[in-house]
N, CA, C and O atoms as a GROMACS GRO file, in nm:
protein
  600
    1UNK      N    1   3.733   2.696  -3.907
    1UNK     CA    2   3.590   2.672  -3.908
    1UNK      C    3   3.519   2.799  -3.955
    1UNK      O    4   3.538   2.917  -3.924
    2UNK      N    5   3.426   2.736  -4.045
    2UNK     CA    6   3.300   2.874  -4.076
    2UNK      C    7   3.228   2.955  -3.995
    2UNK      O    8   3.136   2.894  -3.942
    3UNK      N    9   3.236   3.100  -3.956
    3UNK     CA   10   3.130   3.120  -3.849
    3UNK      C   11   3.011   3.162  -3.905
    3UNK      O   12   3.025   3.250  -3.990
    4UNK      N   13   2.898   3.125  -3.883
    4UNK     CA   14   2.775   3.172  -3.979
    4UNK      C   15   2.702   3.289  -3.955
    4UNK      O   16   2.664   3.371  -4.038
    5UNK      N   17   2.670   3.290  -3.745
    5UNK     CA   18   2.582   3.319  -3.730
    5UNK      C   19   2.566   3.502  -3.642
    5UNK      O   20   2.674   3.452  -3.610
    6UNK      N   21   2.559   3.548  -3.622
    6UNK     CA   22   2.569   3.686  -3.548
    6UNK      C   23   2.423   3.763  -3.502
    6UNK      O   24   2.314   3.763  -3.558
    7UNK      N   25   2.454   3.810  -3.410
    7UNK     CA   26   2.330   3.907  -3.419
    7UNK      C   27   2.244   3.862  -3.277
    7UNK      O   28   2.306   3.786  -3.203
    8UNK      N   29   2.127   3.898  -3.239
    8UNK     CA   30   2.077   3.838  -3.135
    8UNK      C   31   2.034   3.712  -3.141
    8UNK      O   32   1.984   3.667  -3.037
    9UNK      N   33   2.040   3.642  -3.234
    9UNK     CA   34   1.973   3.465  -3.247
    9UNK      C   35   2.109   3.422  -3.188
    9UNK      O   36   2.069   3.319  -3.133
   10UNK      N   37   2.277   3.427  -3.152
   10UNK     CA   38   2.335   3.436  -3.062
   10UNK      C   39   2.300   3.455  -2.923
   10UNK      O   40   2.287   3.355  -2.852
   11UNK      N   41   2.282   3.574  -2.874
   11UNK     CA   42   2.238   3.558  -2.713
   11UNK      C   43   2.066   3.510  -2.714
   11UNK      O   44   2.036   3.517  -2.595
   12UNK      N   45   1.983   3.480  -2.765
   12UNK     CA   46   1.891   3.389  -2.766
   12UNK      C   47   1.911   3.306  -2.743
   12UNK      O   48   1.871   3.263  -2.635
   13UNK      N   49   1.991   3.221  -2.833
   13UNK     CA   50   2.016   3.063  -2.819
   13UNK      C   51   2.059   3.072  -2.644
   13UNK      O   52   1.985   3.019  -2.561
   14UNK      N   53   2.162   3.131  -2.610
   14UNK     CA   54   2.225   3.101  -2.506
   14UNK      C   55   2.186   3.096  -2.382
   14UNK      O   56   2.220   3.047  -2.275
   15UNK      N   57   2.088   3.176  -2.438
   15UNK     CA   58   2.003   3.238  -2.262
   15UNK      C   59   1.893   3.163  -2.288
   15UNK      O   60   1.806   3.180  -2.203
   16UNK      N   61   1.853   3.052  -2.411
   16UNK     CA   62   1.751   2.970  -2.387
   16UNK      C   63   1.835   2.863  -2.312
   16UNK      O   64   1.805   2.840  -2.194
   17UNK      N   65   1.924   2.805  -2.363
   17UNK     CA   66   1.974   2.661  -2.358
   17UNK      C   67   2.068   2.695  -2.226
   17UNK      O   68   2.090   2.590  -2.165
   18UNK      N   69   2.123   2.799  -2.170
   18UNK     CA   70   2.144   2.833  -2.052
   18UNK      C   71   2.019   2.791  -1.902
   18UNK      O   72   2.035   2.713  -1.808
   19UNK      N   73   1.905   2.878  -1.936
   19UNK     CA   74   1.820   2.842  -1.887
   19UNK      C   75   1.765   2.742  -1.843
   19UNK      O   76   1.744   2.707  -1.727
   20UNK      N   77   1.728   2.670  -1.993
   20UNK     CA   78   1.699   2.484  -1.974
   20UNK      C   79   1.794   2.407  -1.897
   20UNK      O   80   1.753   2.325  -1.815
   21UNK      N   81   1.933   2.431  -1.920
   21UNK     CA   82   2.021   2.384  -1.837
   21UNK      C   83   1.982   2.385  -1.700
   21UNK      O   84   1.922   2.286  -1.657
   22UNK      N   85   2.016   2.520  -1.595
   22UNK     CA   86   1.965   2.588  -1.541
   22UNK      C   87   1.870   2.506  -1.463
   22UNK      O   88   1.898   2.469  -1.349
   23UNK      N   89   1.771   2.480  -1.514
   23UNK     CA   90   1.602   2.487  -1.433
   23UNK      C   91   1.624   2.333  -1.447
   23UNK      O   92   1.572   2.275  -1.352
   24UNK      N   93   1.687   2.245  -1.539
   24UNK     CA   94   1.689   2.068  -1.560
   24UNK      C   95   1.778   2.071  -1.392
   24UNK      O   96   1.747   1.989  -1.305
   25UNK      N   97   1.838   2.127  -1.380
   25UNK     CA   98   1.968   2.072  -1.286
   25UNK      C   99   1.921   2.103  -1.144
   25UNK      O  100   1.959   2.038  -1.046
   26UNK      N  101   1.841   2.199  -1.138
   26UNK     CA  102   1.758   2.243  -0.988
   26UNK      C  103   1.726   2.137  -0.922
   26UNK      O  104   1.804   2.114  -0.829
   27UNK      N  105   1.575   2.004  -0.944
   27UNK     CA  106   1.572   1.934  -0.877
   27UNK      C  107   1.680   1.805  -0.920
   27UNK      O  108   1.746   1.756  -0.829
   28UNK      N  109   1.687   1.779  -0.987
   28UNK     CA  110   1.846   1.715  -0.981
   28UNK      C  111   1.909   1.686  -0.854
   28UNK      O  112   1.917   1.592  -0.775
   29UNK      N  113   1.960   1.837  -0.870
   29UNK     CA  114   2.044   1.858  -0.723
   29UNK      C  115   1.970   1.868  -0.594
   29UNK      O  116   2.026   1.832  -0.491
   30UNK      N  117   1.846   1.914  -0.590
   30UNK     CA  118   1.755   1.856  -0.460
   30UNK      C  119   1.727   1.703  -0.420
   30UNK      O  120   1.725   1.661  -0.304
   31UNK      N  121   1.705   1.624  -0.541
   31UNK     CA  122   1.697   1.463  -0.492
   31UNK      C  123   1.787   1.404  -0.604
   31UNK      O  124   1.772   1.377  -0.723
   32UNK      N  125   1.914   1.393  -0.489
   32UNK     CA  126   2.033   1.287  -0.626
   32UNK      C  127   1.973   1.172  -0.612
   32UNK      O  128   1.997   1.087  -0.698
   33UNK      N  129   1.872   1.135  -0.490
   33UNK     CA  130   1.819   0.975  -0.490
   33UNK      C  131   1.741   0.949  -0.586
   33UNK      O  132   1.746   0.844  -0.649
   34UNK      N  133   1.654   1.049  -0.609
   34UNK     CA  134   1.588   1.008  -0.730
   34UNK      C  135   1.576   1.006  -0.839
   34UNK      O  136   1.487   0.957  -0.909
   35UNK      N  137   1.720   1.092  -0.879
   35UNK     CA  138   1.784   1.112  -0.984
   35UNK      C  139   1.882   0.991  -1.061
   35UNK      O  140   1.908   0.961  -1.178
   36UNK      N  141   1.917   0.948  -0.938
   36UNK     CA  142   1.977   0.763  -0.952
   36UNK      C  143   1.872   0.685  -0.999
   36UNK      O  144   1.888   0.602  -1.088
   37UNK      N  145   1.791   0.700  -0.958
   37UNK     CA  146   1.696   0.586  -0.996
   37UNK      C  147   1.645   0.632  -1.143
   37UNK      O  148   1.624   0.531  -1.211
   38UNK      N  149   1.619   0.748  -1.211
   38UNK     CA  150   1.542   0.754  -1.296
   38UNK      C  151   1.722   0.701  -1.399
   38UNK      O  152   1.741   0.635  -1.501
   39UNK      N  153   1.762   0.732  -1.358
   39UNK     CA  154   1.918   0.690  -1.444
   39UNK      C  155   1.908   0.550  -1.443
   39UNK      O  156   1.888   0.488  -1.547
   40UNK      N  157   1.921   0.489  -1.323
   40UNK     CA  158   1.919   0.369  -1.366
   40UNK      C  159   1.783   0.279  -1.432
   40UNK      O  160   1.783   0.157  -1.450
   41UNK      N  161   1.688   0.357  -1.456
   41UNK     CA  162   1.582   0.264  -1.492
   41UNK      C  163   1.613   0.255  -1.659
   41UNK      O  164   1.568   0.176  -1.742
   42UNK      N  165   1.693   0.348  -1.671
   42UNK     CA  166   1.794   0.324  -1.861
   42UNK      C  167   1.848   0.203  -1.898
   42UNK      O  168   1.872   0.166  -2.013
   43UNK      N  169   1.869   0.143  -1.795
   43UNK     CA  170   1.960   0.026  -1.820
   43UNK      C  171   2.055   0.030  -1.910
   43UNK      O  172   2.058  -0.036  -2.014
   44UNK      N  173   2.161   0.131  -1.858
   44UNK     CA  174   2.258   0.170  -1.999
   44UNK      C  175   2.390   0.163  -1.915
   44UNK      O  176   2.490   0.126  -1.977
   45UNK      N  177   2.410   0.203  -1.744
   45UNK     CA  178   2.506   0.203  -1.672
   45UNK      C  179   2.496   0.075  -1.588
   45UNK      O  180   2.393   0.028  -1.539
   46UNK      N  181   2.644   0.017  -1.579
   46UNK     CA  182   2.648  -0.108  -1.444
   46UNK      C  183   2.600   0.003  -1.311
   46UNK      O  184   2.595   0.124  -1.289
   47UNK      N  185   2.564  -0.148  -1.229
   47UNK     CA  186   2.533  -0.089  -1.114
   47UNK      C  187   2.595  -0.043  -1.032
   47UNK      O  188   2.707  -0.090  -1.013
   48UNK      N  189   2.539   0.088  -0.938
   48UNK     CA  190   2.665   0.193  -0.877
   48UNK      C  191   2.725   0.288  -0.982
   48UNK      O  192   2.751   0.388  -0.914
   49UNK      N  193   2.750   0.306  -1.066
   49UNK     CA  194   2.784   0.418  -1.115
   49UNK      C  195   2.666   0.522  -1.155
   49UNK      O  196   2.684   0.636  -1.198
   50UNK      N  197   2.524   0.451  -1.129
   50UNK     CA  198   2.428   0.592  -1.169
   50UNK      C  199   2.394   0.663  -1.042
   50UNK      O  200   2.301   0.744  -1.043
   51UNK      N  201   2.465   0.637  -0.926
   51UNK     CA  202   2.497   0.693  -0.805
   51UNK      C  203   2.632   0.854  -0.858
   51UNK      O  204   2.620   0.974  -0.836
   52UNK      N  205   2.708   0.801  -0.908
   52UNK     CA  206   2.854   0.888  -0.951
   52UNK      C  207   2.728   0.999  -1.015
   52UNK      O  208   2.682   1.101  -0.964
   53UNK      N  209   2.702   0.947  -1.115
   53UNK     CA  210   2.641   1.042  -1.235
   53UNK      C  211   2.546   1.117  -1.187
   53UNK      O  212   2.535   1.231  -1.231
   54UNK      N  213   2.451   1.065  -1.079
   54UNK     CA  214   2.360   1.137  -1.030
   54UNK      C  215   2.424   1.260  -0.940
   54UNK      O  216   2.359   1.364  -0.949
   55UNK      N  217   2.510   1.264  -0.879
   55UNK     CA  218   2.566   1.365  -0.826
   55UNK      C  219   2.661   1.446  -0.903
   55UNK      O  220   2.698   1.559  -0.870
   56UNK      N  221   2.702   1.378  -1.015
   56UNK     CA  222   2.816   1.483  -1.042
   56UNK      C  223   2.714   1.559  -1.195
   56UNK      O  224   2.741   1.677  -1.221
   57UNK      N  225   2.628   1.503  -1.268
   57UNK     CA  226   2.562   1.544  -1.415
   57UNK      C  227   2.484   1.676  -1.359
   57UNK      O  228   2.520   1.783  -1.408
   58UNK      N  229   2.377   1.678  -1.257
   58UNK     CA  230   2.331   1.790  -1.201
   58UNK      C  231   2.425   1.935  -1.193
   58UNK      O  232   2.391   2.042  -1.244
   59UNK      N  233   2.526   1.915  -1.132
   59UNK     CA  234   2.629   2.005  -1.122
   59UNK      C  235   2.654   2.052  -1.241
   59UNK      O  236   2.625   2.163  -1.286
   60UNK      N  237   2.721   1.945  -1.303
   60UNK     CA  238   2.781   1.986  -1.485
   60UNK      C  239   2.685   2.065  -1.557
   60UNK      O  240   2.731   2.157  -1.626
   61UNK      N  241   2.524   2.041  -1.555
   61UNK     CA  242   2.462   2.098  -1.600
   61UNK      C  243   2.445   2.210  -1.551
   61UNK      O  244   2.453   2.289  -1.646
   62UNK      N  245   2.420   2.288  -1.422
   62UNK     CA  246   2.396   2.384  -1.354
   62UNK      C  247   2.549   2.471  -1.417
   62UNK      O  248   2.537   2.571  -1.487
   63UNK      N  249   2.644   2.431  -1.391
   63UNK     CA  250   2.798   2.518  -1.448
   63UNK      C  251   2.712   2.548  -1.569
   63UNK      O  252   2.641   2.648  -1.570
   64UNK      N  253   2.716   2.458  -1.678
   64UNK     CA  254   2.740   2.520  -1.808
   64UNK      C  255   2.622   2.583  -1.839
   64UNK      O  256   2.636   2.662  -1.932
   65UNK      N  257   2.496   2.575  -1.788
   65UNK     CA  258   2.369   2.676  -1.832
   65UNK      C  259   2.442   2.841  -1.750
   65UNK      O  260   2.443   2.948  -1.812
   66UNK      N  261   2.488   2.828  -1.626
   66UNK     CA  262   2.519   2.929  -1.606
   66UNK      C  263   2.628   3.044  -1.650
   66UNK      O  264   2.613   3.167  -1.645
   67UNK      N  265   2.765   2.952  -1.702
   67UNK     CA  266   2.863   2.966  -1.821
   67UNK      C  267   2.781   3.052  -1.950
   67UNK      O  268   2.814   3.165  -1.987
   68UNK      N  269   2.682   2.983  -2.000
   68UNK     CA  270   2.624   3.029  -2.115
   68UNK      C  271   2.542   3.159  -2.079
   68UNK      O  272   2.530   3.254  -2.157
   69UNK      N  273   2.495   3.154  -1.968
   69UNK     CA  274   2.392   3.280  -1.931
   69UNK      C  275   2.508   3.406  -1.906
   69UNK      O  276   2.494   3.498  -1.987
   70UNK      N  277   2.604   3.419  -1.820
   70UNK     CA  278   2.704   3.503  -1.857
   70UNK      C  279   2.789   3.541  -1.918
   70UNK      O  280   2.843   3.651  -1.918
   71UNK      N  281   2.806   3.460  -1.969
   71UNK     CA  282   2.903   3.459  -2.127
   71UNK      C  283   3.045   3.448  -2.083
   71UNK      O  284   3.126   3.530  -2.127
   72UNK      N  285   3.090   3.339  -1.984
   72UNK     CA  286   3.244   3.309  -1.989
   72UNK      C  287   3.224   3.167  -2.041
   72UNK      O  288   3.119   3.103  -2.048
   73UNK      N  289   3.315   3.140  -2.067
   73UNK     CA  290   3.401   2.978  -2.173
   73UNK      C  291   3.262   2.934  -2.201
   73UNK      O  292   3.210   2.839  -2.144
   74UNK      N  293   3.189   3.026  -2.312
   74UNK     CA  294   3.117   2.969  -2.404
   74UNK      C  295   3.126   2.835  -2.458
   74UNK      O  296   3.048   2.740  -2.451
   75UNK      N  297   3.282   2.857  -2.535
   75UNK     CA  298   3.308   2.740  -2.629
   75UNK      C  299   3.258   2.618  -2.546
   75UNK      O  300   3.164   2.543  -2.573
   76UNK      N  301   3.326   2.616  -2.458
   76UNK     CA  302   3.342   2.469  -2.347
   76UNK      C  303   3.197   2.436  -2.356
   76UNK      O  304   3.141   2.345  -2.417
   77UNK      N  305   3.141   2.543  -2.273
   77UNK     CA  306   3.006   2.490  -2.225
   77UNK      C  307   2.907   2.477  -2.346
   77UNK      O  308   2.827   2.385  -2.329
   78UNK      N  309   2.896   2.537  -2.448
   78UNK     CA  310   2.851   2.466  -2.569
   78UNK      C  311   2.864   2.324  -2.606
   78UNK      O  312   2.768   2.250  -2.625
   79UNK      N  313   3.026   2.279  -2.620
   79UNK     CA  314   3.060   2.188  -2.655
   79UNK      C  315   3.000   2.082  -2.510
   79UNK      O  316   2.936   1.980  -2.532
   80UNK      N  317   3.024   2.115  -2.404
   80UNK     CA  318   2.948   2.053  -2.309
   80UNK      C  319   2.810   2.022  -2.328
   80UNK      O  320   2.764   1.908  -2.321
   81UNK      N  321   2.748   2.122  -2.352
   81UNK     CA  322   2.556   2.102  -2.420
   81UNK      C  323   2.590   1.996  -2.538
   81UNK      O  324   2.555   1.880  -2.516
   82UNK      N  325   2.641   2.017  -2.632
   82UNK     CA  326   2.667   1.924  -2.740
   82UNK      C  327   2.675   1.785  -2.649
   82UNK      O  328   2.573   1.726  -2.613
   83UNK      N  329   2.798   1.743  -2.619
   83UNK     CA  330   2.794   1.632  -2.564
   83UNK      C  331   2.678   1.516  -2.486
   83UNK      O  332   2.650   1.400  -2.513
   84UNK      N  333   2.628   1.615  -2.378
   84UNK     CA  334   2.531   1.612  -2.304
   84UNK      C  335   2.420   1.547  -2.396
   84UNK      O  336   2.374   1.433  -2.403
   85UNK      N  337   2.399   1.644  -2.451
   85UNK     CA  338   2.247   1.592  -2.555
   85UNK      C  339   2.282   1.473  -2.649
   85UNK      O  340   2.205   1.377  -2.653
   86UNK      N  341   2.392   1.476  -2.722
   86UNK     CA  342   2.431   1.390  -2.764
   86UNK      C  343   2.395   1.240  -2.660
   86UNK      O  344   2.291   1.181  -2.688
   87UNK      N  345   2.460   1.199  -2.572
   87UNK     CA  346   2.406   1.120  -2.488
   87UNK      C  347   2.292   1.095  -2.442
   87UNK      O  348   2.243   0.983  -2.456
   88UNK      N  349   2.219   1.209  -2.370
   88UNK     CA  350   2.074   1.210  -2.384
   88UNK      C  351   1.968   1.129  -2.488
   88UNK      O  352   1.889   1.035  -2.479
   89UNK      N  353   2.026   1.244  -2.619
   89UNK     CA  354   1.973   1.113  -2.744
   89UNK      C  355   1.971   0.977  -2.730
   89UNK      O  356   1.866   0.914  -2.720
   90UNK      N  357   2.101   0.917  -2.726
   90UNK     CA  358   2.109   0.776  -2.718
   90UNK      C  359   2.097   0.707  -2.603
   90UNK      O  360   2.169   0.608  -2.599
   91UNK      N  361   2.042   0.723  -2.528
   91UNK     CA  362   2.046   0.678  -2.377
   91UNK      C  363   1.861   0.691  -2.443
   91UNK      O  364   1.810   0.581  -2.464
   92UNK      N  365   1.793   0.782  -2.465
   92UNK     CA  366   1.614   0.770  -2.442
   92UNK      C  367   1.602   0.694  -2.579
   92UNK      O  368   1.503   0.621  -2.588
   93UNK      N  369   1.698   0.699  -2.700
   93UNK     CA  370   1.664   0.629  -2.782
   93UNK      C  371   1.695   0.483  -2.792
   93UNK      O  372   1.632   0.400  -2.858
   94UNK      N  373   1.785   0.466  -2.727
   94UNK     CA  374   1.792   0.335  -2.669
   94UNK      C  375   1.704   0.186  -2.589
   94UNK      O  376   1.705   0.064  -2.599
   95UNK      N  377   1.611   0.332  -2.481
   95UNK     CA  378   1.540   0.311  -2.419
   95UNK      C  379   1.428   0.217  -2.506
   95UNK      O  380   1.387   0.101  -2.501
   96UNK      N  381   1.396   0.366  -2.611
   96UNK     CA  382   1.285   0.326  -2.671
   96UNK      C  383   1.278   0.228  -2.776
   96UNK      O  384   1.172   0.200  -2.830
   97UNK      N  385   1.358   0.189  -2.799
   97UNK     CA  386   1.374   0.110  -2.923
   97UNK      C  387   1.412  -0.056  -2.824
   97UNK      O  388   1.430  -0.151  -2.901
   98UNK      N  389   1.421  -0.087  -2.689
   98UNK     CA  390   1.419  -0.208  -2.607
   98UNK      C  391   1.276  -0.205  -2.548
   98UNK      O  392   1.235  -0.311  -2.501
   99UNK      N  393   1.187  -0.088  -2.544
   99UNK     CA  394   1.062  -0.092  -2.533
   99UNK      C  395   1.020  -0.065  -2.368
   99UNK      O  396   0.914  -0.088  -2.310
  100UNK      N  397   1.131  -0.015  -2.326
  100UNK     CA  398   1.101   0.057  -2.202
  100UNK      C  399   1.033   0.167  -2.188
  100UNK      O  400   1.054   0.264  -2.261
  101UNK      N  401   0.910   0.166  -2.059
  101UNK     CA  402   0.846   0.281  -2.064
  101UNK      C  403   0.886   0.349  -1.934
  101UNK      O  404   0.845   0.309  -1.825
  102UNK      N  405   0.972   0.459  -1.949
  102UNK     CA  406   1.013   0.523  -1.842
  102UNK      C  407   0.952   0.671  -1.835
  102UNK      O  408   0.889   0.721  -1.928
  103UNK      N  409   0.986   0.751  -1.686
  103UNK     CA  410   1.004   0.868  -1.683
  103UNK      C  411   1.136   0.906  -1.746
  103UNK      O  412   1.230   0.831  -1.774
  104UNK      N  413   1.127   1.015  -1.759
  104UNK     CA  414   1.274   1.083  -1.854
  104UNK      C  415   1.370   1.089  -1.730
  104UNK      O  416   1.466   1.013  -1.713
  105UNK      N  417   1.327   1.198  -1.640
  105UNK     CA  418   1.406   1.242  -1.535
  105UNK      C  419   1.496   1.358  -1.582
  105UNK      O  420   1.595   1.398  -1.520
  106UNK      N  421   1.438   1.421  -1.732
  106UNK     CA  422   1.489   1.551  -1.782
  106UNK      C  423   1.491   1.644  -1.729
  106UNK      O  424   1.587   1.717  -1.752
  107UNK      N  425   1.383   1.694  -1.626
  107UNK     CA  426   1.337   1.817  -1.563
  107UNK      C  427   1.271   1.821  -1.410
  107UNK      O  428   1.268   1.910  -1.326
  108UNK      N  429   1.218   1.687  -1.411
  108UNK     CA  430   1.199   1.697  -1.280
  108UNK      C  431   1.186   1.472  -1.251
  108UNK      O  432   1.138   1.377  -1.314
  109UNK      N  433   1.268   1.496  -1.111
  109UNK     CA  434   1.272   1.343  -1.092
  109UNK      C  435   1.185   1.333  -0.962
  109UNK      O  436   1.144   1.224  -0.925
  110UNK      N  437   1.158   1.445  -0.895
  110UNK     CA  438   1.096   1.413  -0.776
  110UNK      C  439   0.982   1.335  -0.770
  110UNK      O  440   0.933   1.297  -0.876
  111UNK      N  441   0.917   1.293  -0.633
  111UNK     CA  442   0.810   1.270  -0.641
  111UNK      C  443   0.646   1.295  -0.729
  111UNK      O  444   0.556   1.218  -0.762
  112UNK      N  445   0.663   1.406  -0.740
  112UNK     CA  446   0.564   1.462  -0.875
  112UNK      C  447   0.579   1.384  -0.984
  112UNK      O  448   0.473   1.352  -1.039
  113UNK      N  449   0.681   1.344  -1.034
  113UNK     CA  450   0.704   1.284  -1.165
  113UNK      C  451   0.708   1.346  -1.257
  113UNK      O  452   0.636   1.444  -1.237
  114UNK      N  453   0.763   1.351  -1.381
  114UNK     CA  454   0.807   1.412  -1.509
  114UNK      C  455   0.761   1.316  -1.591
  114UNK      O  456   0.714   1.206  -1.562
  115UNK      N  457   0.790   1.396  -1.753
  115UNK     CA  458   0.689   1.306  -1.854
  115UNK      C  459   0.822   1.212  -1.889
  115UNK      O  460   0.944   1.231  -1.892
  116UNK      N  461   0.716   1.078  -1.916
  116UNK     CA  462   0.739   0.985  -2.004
  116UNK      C  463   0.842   0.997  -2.149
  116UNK      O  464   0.826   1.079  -2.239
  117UNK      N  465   0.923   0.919  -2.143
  117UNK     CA  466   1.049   0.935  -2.279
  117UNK      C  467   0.944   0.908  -2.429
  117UNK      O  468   0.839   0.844  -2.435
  118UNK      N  469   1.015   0.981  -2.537
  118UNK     CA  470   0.918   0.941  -2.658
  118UNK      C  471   1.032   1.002  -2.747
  118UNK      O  472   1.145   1.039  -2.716
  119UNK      N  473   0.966   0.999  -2.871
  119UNK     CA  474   0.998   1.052  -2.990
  119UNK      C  475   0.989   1.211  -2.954
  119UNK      O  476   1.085   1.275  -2.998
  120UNK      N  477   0.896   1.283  -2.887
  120UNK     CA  478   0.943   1.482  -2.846
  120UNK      C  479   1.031   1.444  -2.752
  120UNK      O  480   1.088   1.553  -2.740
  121UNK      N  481   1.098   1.355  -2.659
  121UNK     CA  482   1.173   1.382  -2.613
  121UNK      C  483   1.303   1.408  -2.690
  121UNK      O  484   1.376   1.504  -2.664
  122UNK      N  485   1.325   1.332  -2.770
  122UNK     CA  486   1.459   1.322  -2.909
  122UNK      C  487   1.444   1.432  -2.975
  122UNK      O  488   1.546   1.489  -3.014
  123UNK      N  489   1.335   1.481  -3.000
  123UNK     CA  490   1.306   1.625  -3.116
  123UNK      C  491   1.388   1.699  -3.031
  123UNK      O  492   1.490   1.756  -3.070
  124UNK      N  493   1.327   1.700  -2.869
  124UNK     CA  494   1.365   1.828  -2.827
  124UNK      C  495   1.504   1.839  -2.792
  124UNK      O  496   1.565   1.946  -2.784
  125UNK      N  497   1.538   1.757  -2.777
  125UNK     CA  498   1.680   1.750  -2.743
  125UNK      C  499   1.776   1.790  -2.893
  125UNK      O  500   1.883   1.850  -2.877
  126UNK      N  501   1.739   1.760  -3.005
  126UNK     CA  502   1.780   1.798  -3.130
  126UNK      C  503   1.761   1.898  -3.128
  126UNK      O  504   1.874   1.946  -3.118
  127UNK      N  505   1.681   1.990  -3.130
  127UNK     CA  506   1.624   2.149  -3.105
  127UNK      C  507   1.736   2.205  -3.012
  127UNK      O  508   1.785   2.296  -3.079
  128UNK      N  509   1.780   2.201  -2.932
  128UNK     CA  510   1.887   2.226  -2.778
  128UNK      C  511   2.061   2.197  -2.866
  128UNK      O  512   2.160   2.266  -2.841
  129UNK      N  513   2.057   2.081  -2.966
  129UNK     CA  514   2.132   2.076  -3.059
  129UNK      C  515   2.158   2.188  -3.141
  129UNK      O  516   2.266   2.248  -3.147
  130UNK      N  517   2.010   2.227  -3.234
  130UNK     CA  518   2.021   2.314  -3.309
  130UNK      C  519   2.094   2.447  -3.238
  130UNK      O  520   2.190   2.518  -3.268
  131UNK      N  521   2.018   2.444  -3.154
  131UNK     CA  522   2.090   2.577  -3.050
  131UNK      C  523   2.213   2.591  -3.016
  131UNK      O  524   2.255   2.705  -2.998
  132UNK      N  525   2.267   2.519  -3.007
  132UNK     CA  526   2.407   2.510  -2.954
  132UNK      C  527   2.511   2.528  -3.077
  132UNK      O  528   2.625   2.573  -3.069
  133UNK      N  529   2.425   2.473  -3.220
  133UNK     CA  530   2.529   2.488  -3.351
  133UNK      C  531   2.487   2.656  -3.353
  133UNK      O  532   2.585   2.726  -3.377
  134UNK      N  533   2.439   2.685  -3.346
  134UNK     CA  534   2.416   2.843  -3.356
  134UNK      C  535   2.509   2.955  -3.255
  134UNK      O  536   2.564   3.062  -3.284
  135UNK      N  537   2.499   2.873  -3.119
  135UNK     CA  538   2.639   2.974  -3.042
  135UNK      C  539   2.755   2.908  -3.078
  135UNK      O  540   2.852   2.984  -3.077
  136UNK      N  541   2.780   2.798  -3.108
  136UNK     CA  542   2.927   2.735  -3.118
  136UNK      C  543   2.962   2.835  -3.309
  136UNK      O  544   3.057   2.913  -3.312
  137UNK      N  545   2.906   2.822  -3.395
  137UNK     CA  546   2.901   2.892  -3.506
  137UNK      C  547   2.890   3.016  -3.509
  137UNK      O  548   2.906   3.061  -3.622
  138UNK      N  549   2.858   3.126  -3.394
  138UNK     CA  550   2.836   3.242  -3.440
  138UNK      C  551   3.018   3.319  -3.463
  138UNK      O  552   3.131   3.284  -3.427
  139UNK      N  553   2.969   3.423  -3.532
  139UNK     CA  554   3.069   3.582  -3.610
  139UNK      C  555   3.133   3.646  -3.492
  139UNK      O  556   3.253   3.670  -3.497
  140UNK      N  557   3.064   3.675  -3.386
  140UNK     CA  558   3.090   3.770  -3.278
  140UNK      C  559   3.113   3.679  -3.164
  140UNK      O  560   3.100   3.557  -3.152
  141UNK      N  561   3.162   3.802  -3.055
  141UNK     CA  562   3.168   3.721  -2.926
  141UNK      C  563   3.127   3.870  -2.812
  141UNK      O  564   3.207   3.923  -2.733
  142UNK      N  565   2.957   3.918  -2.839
  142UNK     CA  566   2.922   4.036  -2.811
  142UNK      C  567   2.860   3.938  -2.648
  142UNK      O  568   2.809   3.828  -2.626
  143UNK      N  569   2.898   4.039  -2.579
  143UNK     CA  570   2.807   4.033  -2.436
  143UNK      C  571   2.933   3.831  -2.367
  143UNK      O  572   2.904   3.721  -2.320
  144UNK      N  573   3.002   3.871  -2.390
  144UNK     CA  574   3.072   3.762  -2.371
  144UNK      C  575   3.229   3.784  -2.305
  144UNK      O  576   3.315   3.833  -2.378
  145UNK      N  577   3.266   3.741  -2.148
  145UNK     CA  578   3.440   3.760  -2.104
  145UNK      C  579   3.524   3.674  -2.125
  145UNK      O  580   3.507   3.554  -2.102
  146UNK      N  581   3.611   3.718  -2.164
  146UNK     CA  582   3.721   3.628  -2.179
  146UNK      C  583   3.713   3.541  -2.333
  146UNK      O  584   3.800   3.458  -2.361
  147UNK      N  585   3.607   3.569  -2.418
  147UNK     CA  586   3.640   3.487  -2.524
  147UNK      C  587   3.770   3.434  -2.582
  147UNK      O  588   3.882   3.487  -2.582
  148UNK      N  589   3.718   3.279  -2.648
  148UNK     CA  590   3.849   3.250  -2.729
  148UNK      C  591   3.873   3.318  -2.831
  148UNK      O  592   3.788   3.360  -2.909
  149UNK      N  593   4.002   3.336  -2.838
  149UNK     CA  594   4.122   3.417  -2.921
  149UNK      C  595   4.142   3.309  -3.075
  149UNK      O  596   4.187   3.194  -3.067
  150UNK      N  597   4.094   3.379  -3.217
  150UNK     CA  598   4.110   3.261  -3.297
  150UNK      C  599   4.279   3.261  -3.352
  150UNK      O  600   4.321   3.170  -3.424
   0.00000   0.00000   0.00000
């Protein structure tokens, strides 16, 4: 594979999309109840499994923003962000295109409520994409333990 990218737009990306990780997974993990519910209002999982996901996706996310913020198994947790959003995409675009008007449940599911799914929700999640081709692509492996060995 090509590596393109080097330099600080490397630990940028990481310590953004670390972050976002990070701060998405906080209330998450404070209300998995209501984290089920904003999952299941997708209508994308049978019932009872957005119970599984609600407890275990919070976590996954919290690892790999924090993975990325210190710089061990980058690769993984990149490729983890990849995935993640990947799904994300198609799960709100899904949504929107059956004409459901939901909360996202991206950042916050609590009682307060979080914004509504749309077309910036898909941008932004492509953007979090872009980011991730930028650490998965970079030259170096500066400020980073244990990197993979090519």
């Amino acid at each position: 594979m090509i590596k393109y990218f080097k330099g600080p737009a490397i630990i940028i990306s990481r310590l953004i999309l670390g972050a976002v990780f990070i701060y998405a997974s906080w209330d998450k993990i404070m209300n998995p109840d209501d984290f089920a519910k904003a999952i299941g209002n997708y209508h994308v999982l049978p019932f009872g499994l957005e119970n599984l996901l609600a407890l275990i996706l919070p976590w996954l996310e919290l690892f790999t923003g924090i993975c990325l913020i210190i710089g061990v198994m980058v690769d993984g947790a990149t490729v983890l962000v990849v995935l993640m959003n990947i799904v994300f995409i198609f799960a709100i675009s899904q949504a929107l295109a059956r004409g459901i008007s939901i909360e996202c449940g991206c950042f916050s599911v609590s009682s307060e409520g979080g914004s509504n799914i749309g077309i910036q929700t898909i941008l932004r999640d492509i953007g979090y994409l872009l980011l991730a081709y930028v650490v998965y692509c970079r030259q170096d492996n500066k400020f980073e333990f244990f990197p993979k060995s090519v």
